[in-house]
N, CA, C and O atoms as a MOPAC input file, in Angstrom:
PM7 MOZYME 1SCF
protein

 N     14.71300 1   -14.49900 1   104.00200 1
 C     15.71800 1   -15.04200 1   103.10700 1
 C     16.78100 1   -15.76300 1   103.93500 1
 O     17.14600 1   -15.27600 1   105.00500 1
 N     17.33100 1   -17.00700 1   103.43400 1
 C     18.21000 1   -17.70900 1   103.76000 1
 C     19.68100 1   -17.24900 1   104.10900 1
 O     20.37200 1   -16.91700 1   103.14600 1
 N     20.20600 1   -17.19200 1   105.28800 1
 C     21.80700 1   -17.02900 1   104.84700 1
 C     22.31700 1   -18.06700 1   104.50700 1
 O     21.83500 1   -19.10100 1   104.96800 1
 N     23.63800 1   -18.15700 1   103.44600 1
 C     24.46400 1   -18.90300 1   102.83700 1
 C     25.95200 1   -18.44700 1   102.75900 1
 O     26.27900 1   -17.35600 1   102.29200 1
 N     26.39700 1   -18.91400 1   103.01000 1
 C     27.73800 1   -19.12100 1   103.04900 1
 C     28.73800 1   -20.01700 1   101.49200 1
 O     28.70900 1   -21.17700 1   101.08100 1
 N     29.24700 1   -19.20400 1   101.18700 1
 C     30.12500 1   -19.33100 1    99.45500 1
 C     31.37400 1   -19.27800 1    99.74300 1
 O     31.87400 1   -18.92200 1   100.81000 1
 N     31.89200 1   -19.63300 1    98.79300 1
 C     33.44400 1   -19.96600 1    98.60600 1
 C     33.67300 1   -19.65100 1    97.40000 1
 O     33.01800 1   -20.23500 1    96.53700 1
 N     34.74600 1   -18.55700 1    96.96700 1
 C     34.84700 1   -18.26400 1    95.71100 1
 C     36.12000 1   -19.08800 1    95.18100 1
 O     37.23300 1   -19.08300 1    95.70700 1
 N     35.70900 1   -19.83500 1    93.97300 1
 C     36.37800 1   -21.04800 1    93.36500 1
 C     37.23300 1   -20.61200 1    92.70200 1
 O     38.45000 1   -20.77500 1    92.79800 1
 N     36.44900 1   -19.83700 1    91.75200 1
 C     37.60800 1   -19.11900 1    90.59800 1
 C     36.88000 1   -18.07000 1    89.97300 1
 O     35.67400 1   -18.02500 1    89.72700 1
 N     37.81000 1   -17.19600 1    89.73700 1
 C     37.65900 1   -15.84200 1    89.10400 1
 C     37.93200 1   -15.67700 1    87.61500 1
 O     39.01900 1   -15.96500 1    87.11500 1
 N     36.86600 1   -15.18700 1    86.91200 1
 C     36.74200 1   -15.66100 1    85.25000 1
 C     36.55800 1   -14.28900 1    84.86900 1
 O     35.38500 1   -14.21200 1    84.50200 1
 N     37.03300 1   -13.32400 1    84.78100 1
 C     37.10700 1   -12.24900 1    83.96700 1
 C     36.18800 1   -11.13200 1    85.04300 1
 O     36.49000 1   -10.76200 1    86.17800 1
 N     34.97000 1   -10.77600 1    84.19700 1
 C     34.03300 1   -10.01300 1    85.27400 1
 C     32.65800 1   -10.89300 1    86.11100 1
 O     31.62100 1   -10.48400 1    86.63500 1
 N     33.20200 1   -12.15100 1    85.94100 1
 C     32.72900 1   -12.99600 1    86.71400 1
 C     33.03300 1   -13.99100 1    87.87600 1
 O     33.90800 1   -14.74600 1    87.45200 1
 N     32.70800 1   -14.31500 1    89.11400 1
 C     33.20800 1   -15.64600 1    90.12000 1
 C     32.07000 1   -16.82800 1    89.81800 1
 O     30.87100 1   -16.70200 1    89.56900 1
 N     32.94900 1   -18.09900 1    89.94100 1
 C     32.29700 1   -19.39900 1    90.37000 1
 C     32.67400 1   -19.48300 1    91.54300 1
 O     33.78500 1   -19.62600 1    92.05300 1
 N     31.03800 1   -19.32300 1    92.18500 1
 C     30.62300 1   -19.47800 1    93.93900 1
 C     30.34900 1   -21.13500 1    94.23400 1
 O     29.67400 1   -21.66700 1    93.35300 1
 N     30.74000 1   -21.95300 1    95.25800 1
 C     30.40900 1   -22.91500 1    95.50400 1
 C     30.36600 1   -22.76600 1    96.92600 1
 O     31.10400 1   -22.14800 1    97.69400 1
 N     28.98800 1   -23.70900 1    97.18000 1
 C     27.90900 1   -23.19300 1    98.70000 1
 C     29.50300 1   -24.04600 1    99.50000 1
 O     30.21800 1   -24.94100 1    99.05000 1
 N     29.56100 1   -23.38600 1   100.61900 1
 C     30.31600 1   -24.71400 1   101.33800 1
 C     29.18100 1   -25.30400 1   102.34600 1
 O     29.77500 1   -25.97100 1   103.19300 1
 N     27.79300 1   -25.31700 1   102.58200 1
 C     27.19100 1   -26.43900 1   103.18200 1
 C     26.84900 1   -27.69500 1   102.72700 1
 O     26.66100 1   -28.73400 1   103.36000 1
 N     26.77500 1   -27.38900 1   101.18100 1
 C     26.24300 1   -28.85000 1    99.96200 1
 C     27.67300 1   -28.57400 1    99.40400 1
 O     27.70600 1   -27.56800 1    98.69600 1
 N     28.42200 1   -28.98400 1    99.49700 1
 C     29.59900 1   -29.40300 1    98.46100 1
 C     29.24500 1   -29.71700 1    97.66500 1
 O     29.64200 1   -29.10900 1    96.67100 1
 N     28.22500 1   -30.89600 1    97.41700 1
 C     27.52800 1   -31.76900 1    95.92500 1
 C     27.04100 1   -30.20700 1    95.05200 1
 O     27.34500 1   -29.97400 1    93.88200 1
 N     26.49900 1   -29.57700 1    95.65600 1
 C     25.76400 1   -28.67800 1    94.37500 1
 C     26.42000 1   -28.06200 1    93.58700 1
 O     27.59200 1   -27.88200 1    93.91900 1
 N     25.94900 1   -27.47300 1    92.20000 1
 C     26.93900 1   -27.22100 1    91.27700 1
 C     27.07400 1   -25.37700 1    91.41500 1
 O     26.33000 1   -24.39900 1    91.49800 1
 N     28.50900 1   -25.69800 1    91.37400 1
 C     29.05600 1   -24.51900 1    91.62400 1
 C     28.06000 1   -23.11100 1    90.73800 1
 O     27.51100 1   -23.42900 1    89.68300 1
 N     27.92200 1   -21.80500 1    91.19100 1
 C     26.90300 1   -20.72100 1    90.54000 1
 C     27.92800 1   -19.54500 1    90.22800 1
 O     28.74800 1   -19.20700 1    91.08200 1
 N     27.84900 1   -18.84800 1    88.81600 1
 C     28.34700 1   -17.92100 1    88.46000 1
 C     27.88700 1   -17.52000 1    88.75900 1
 O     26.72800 1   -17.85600 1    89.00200 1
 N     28.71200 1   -15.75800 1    89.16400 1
 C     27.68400 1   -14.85600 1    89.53700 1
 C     28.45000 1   -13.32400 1    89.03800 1
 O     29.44700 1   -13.06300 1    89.71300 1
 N     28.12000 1   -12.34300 1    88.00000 1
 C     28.79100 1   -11.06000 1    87.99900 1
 C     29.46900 1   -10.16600 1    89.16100 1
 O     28.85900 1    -9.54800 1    90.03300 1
 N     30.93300 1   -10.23800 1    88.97100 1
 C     31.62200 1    -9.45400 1    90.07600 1
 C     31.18000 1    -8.37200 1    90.33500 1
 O     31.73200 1    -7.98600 1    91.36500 1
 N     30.47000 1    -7.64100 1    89.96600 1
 C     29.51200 1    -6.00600 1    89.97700 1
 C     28.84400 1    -6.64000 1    91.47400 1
 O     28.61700 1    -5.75400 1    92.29800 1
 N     28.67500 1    -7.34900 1    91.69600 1
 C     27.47700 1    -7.77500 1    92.74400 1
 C     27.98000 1    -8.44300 1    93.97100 1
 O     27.28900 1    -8.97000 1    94.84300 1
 N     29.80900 1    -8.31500 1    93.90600 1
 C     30.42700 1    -9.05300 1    95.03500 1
 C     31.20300 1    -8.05900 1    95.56300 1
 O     31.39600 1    -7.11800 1    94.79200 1
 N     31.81700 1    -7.96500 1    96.88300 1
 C     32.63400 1    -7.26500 1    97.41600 1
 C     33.95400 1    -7.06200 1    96.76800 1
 O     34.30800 1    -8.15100 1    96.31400 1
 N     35.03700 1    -5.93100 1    96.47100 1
 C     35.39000 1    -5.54800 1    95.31700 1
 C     36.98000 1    -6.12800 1    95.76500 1
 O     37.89600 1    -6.09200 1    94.94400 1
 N     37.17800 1    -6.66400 1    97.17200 1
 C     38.64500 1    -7.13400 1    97.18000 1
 C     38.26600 1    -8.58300 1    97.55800 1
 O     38.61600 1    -8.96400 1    98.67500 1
 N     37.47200 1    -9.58200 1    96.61600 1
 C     37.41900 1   -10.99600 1    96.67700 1
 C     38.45900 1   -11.45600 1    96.02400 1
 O     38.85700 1   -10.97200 1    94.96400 1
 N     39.06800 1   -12.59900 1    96.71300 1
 C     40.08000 1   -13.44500 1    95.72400 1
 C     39.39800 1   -14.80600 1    95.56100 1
 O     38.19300 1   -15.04500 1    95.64000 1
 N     40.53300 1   -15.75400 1    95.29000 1
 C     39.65100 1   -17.17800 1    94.65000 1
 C     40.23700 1   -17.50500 1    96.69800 1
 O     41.18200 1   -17.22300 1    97.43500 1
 N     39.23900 1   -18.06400 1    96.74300 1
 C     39.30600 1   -18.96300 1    98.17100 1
 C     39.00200 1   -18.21600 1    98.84700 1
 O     39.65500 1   -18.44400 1    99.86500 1
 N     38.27000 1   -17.21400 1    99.04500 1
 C     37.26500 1   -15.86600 1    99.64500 1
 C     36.02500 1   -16.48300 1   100.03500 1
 O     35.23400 1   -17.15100 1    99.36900 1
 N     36.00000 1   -16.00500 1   101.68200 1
 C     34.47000 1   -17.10000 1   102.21100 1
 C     33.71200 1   -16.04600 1   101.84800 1
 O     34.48600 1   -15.11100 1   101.64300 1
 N     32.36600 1   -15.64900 1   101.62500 1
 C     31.33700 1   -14.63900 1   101.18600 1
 C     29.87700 1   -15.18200 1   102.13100 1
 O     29.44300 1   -16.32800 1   102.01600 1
 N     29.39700 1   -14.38700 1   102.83200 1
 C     27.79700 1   -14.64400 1   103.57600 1
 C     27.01000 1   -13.66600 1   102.53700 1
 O     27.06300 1   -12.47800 1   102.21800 1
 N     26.23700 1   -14.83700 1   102.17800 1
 C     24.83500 1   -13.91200 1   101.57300 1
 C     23.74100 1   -13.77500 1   102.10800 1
 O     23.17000 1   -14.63500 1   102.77900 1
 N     23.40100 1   -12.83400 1   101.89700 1
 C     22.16600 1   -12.07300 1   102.88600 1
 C     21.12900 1   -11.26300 1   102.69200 1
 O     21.40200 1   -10.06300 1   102.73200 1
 N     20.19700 1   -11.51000 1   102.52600 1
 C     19.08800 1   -10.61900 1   101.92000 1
 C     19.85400 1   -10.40300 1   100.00500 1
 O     19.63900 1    -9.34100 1    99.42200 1
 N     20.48200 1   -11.26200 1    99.47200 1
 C     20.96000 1   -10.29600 1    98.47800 1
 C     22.23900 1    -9.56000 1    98.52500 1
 O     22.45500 1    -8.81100 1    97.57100 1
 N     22.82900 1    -9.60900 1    99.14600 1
 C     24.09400 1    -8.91700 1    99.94100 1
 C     25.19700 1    -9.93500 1    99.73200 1
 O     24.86200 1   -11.01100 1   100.22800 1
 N     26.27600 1    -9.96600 1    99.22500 1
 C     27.54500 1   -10.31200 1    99.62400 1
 C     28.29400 1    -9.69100 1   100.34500 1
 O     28.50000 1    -8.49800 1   100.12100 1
 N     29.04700 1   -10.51800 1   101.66800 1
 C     30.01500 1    -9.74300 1   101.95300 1
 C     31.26000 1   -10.98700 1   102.54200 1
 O     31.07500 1   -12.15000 1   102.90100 1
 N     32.43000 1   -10.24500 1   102.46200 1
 C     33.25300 1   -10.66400 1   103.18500 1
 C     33.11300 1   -11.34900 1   104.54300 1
 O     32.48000 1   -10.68000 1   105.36000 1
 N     33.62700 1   -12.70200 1   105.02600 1
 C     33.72900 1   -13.19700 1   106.39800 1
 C     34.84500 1   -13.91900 1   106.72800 1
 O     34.98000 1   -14.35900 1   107.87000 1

């Protein structure tokens, strides 16, 4: 599996809009906060990994 690197855009209730920072062009991906590290803010870099979010 790929690592990727995210940027959390904005925070929508029990959800974030992730946008990759290697493709800027691509469209930003919701994703349920249940599944992200629990002290993300908006402008929070995130490495994904196997499935894994975490803080970087």
């Amino acid at each position: 599996m790929e690592t990727r690197i995210y940027l959390v855009e904005k925070i929508d209730g029990d959800y974030a809009w992730l946008r990759r920072t290697d493709t800027p062009e691509a469209e930003p991906i919701l994703v349920a906060r249940a599944l992200l590290p629990e002290a993300i803010e908006e402008g929070t870099r995130l490495r994904r990994e196997l499935f894994e979010y975490e803080i970087i």
